[in-house]
N, C-alpha and C positions, 0 to 999 in steps of 0.2 A: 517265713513269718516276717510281717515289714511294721509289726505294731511291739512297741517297747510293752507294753503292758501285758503283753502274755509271756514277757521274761522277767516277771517282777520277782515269784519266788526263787528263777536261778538267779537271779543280783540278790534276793538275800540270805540265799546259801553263798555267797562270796563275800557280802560285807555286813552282814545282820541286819534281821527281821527291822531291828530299831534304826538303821543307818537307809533304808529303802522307804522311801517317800512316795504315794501317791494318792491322787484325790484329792480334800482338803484339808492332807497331808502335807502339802505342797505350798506352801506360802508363797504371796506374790513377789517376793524378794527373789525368788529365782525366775522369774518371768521376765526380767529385762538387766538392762543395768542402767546408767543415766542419763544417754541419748534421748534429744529432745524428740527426736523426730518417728522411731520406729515404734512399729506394734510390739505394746506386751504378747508373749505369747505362754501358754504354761506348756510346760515341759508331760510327759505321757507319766513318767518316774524321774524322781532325784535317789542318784546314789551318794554315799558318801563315804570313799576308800578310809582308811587309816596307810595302807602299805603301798608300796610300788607293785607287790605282788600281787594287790586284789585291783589297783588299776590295770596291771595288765590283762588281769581275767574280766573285767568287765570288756576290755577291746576285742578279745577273742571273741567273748561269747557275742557283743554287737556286731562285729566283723560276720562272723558265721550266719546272723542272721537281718544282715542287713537292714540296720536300725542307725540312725544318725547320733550322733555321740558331740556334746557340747560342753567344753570343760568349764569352770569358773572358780573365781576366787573370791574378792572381795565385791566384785560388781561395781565397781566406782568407774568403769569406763565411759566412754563417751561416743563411742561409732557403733553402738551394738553389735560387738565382737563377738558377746555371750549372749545374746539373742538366742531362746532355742527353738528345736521344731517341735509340732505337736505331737509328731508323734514318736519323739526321740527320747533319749537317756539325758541329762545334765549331770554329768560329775563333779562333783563338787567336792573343793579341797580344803573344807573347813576343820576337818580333822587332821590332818597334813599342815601340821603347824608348829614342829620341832623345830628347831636352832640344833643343830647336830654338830657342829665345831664350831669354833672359833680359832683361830689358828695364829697366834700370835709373830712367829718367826717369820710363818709367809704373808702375812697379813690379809686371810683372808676369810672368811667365813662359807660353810656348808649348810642348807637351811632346805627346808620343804615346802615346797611352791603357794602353802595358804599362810606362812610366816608373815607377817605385817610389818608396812616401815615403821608403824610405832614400836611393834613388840621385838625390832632390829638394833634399831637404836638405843633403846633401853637396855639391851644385853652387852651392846657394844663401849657402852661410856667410860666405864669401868676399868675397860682395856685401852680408854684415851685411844682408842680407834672409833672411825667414818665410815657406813657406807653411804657416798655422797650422791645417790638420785634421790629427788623428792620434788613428784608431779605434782605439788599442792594439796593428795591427799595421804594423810599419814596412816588411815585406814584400808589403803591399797595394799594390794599381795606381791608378794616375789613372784610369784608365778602370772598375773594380770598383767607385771610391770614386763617380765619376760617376754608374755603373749605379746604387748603391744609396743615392745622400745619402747618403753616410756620415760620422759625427757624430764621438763620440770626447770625451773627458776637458774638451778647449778649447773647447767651444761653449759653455759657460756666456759665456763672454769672446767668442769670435771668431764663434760662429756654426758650421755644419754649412758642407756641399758647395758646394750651391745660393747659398749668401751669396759665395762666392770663385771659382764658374766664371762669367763673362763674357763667354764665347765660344765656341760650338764647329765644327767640322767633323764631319760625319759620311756616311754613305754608307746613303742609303734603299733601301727591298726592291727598288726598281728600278734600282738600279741606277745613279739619278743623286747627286750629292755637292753638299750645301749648306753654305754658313757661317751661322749662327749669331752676333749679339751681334757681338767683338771687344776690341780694344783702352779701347772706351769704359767707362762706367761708372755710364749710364745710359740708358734708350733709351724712348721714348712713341710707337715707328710697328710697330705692329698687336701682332696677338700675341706671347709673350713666349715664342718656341720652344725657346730656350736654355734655360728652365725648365721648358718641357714636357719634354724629352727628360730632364733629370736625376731620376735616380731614379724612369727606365722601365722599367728592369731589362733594358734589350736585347730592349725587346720592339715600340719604336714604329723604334727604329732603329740601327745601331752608329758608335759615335763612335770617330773617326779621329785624334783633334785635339783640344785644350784650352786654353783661353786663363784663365790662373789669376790671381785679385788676391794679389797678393804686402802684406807687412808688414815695417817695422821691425825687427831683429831686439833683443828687451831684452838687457841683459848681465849684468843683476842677475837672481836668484830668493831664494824664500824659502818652505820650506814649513811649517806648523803644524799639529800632529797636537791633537785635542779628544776625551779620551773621555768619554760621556754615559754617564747610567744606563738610559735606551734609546729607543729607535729613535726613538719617539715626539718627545721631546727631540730628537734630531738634528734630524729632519725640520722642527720647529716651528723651529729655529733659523735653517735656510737662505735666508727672506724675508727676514729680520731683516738677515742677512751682507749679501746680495745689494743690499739695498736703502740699505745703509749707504753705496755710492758708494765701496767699497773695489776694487771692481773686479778677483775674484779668478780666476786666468789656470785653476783648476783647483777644483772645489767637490765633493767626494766624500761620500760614505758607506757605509758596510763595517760590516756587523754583526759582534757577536763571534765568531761560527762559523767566519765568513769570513776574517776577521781573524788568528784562531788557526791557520785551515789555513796562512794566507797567509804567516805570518811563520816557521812550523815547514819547512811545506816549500819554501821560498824563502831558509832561514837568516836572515832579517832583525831586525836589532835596536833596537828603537826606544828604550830607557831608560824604559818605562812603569812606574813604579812597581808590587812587587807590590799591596801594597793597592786601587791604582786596577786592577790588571787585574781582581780579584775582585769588583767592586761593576758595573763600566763592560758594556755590552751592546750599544754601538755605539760608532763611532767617526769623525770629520771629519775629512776630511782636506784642505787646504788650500794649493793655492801661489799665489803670488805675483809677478807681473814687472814690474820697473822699469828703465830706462834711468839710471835713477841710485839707489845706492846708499843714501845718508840719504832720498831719501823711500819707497824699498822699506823702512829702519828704521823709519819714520814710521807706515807701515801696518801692519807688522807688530804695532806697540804698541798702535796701536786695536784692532786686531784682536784681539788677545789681554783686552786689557779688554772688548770685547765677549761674547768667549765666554765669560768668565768670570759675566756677567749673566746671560746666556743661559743657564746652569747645567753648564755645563760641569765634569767634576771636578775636573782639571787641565788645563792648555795645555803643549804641549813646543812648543819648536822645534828640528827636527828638524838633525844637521849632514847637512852635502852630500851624505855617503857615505850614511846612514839614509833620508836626502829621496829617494836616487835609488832605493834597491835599493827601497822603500817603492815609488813611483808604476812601477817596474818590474813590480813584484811585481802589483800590480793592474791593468796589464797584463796580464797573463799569467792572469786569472782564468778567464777561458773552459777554458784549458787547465787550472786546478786541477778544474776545477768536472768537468770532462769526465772527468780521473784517477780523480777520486772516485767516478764512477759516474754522474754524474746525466743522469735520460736528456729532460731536453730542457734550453733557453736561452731566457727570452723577453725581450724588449727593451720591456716596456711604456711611454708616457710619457704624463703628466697632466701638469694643472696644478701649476706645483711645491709652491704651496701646500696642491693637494690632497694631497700626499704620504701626512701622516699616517693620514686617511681611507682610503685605500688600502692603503697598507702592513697596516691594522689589518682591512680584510676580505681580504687575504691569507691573513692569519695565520689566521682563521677558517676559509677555503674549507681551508687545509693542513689543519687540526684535523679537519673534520667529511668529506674525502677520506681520512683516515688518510695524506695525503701530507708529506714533508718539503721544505719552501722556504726558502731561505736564500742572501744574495745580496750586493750593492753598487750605486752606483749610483751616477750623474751628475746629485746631487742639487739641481745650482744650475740644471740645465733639464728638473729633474720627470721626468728618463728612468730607469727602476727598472730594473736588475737582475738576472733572477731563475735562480737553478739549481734543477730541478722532477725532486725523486726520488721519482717511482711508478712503479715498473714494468709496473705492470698497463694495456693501451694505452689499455682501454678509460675503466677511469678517469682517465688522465692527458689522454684527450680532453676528458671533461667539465669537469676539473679547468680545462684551460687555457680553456675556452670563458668558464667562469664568472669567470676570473680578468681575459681579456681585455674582457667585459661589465661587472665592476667599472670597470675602468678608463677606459672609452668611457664608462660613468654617468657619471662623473666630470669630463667634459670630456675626455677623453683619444684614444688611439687605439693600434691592436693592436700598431704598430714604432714607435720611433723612429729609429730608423739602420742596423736590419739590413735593411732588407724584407720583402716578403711572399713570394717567389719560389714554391717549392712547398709549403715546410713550414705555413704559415699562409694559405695560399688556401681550406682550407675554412671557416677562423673567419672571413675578408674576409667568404665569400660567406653566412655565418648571421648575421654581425653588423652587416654593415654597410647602411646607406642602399640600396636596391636601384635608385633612382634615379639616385646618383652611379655604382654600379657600371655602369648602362646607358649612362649619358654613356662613361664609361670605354670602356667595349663599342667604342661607336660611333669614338671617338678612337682605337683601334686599327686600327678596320679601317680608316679615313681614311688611316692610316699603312701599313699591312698588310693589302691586301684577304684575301689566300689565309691570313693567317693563319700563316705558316711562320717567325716571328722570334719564339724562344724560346716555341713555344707550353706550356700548362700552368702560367706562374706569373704572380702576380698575381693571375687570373681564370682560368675554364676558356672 
């Protein structure tokens, strides 16, 4: 049988009649996630587990019958990872949304892959502990963030995904359920499968379970806004920061375009001087956390001498209310960038010192495509940015092929924290090592002989 719809009532003899979705049963919310570029598609049935035990029975019984299986969480991605097929399963882990420890001695928290970084946080304050990713959306899952490494604003400081999951559970295509890692915090016996599965995209297996390294929670911040005369300067500036041992919890860069949209339709007020808005063509943005307060002033002062050598035209320090609607507001860039039209997103990331180099055959590829690029970026770990408005598909294929081949020249590579899911699986497979992608291959079907866990992203 190759149609999920004739196993509708064995899925809800495993997770009830009320948890088995189909027809227009099915809302369009599991048809995609937020990728500009790929087809909605609806799914044949949405299940929706509560246990690890009824995820695993749902892989058996689509394993048995060879039926494609699409896991999701909160949908806030960006490369259509959860893209499903029509005539597949969508698991969905909206039920799966326990906080199962918290663990104060080891500092780490245990949680169920549909937990959200809001409903994380929240549990976490209390215990004056962090857990410190946050890709700009606070409605993302542990489990989406799992699937996809997902990076975000504090990886300059804390690191991506992969640096803070430790352990996981999960339920393989057959059906059987292994742990992963744990409580530890460091491990040298065999392979390191906890980091294989992160940032698989739900394709080698789906995770049931999470074992997170939690942090300190600071109680000081401090942000500083720098505007350059352009981009160039920004970017040349970021080694310089980074390397000063100031150790900044957030390292941004925002062109003027972006900037301008950002604070117009965000109402944000920053006190930038008129004259410095008319000269400046980028902008750094900059916080700061300390557990104590004079030495958060401490770094602040360097820091501000710093950028002033660095060429900076002025330094503000931003108050609390400018600081937050400010890092809010870039937040939220995807969704300006998305208002405005623009019809794709790419998440490039180089060397950060490549930055310049890059930014600068950016600019070029836009000019001689006739396309417009204009963007922000997580400039203290080289990850760029970019909102790409050409309409025309054909050249905004080429456009993006050549931009993602900039960047790999470079040292680089086509994501850094959104994935490759559907939307960038043809640049993987034109750009990339065709070697690594056969290993890849192979590590699949080790995982997935038939092939029915999220087939189509990543690789074909």
């Amino acid at each position: 049988m190759s149609d999920a719809v004739g196993l509708v009532d064995e899925l809800a003899t495993i997770v009830g009649s009320e948890h088995t979705l189909t027809g227009d049963a099915i809302s369009d919310d599991y048809a995609h996630d937020e990728a500009l570029t790929v087809t909605w598609t609806m799914p044949a049935v949405v299940a929706r587990p509560g246990t690890t035990a009824q995820v695993a029975a749902i892989l058996r019984l689509a394993s048995a019958h060879d039926v494609p299986v699409t896991a999701r969480g909160s949908g806030t991605g960006l490369s259509g990872a959860c893209a499903p097929e029509e005539s597949g399963i969508v698991v969905s882990f909206e039920r799966m949304n326990r906080i199962l420890e918290i663990d104060d001695d080891n500092h780490v928290a245990v949680v169920e892959p549909g937990v959200t970084l809001e409903q994380l946080d929240a549990a976490l304050a209390p215990h004056g502990l962090v857990y410190p990713v946050f890709p700009g959306e606070y409605s993302a899952s542990i489990g989406g963030n799992v699937a996809t490494n997902a990076g975000g604003m504090r990886a300059v400081k804390y690191g991506v995904t992969r640096h803070h999951v430790i352990g996981l559970e999960v339920a393989l295509v057959s059906g059987d359920i292994i742990r992963t890692g744990g409580k530890i915090v460091k491990t040298s016996t065999g392979y390191d499968l906890t980091q294989l599965i992160v940032g698989s995209e739900g394709t080698l297996a789906l995770v049931t379970e999470a074992t997170l390294r939690l942090y300190p929670r600071a109680e000081h911040q401090a942000t500083v806004l720098a505007p350059f005369p352009t981009v160039e300067a920004v970017t040349a500036a970021v080694p310089r920061i980074v390397g000063s041992g100031i150790g900044p919890l957030i390292l941004e860069y925002i062109d003027v375009l972006t900037m301008t949209a950002m604070t117009a339709s965000f109402g944000v007020e920053l006190g930038v001087a008129p004259e410095i808005k008319e000269t400046a063509l980028a902008y750094l943005v900059v916080m700061m956390e300390q557990t104590d307060a004079d030495r958060l002033d401490g770094d602040v002062a360097r820091l501000a001498g710093q950028l002033a050598e660095l060429g900076a035209l002025d330094v503000y320090v931003l108050p609390p209310q400018a600081a937050t609607e400010l890092i809010d507001a870039r937040e939220k860039a995807f969704w300006l960038a998305k208002a405005n039209g623009a019809d794709d997103i790419v998440d490039v990331v180089v060397p950060r010192a490549a930055i310049p180099a890059f930014m600068a055959r950016v600019a070029e590829l836009a000019e001689t495509s006739g396309s417009w690029i204009a963007g922000c970026g997580h400039a203290g770990d080289g990850n760029v940015h970019l909102g790409v408005f050409q309409p025309d598909e054909t050249a905004r294929h080429q456009l993006l092929h050549d931009v993602f081949a900039a960047g790999m020249a470079l040292g680089g590579v086509i994501s850094g924290e959104h994935g490759i899911g559907r939307e960038k699986q043809p640049y993987l497979a034109a750009l990339e090592d065709p070697v690594k992608l056969d290993l890849m291959r192979r590590i699949k079907t080790a995982f997935d002989p038939s092939g029915i866990l999220n087939p189509g992203k990543i690789f074909t």
